[in-house]
C-alpha positions in Angstrom: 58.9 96.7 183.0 58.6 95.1 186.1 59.8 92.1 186.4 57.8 90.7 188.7 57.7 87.3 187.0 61.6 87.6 187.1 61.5 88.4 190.9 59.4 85.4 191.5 61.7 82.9 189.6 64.6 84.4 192.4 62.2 84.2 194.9 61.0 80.5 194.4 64.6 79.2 194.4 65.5 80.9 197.3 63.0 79.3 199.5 62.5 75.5 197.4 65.4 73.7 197.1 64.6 71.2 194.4 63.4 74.1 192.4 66.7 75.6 192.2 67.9 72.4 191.8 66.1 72.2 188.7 66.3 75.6 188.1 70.9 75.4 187.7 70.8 72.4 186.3 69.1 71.2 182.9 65.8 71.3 183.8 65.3 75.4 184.1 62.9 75.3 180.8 60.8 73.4 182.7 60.2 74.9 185.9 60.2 78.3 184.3 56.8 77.7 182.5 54.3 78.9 185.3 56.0 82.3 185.8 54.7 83.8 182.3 57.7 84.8 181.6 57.3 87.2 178.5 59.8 86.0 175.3 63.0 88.5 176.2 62.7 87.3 180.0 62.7 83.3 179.2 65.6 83.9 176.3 67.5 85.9 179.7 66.9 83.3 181.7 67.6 80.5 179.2 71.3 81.9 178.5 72.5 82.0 181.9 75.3 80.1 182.6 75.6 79.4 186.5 76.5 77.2 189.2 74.9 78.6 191.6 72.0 81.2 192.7 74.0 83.4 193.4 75.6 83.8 190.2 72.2 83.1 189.0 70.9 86.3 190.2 73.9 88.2 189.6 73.6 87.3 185.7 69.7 88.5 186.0 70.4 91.2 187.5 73.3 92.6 184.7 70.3 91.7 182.5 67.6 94.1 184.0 69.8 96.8 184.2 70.9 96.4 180.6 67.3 96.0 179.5 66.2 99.0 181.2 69.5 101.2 180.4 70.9 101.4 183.5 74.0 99.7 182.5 76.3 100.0 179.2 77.8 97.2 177.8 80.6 96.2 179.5 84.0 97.9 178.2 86.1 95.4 176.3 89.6 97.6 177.0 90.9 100.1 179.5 91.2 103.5 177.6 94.7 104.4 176.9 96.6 105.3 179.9 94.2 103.2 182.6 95.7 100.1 182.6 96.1 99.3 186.4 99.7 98.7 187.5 100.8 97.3 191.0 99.4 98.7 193.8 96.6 100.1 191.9 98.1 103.2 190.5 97.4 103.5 186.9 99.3 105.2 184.2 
């Protein structure tokens, strides 16, 4: 995929105000409609939890590289032995 529907919902809210506005606050169902955004890019969108654009596109972003298998799932523990102590050494 693309995403260039994706890249124009960053886009637009980078350059319109009141769209990002809308776009952070309840209203992002609506002002997502005339990107044709497929199903897995609206549910993305839809789940983001931010309070600002740049978390916005931070979250996106994660999802992208998930969806096209750049990224693993985020680790839920350090391994044994790599917990960080002071100073950044681990052990």
């Amino acid at each position: 995929m693309a995403y260039e529907s994706l890249q124009a919902v960053i886009g637009t809210a980078v350059i319109d105000s009141l769209f990002r506005k809308a776009l952070l606050n309840g209203s992002r169902s609506r002002v997502i409609q005339p990107f044709n955004l497929t199903m897995e890019e609206t549910s993305a969108v839809m789940a983001i939890r931010a309070d600002s654009l740049e978390q916005f596109a931070g979250q996106l972003d994660q999802w992208i590289k998930r969806s096209q298998g750049k990224l693993e799932a985020p680790q839920l523990a350090l391994p044994k032995n790599q917990y960080p102590l002071a100073g950044g050494v681990t052990h």
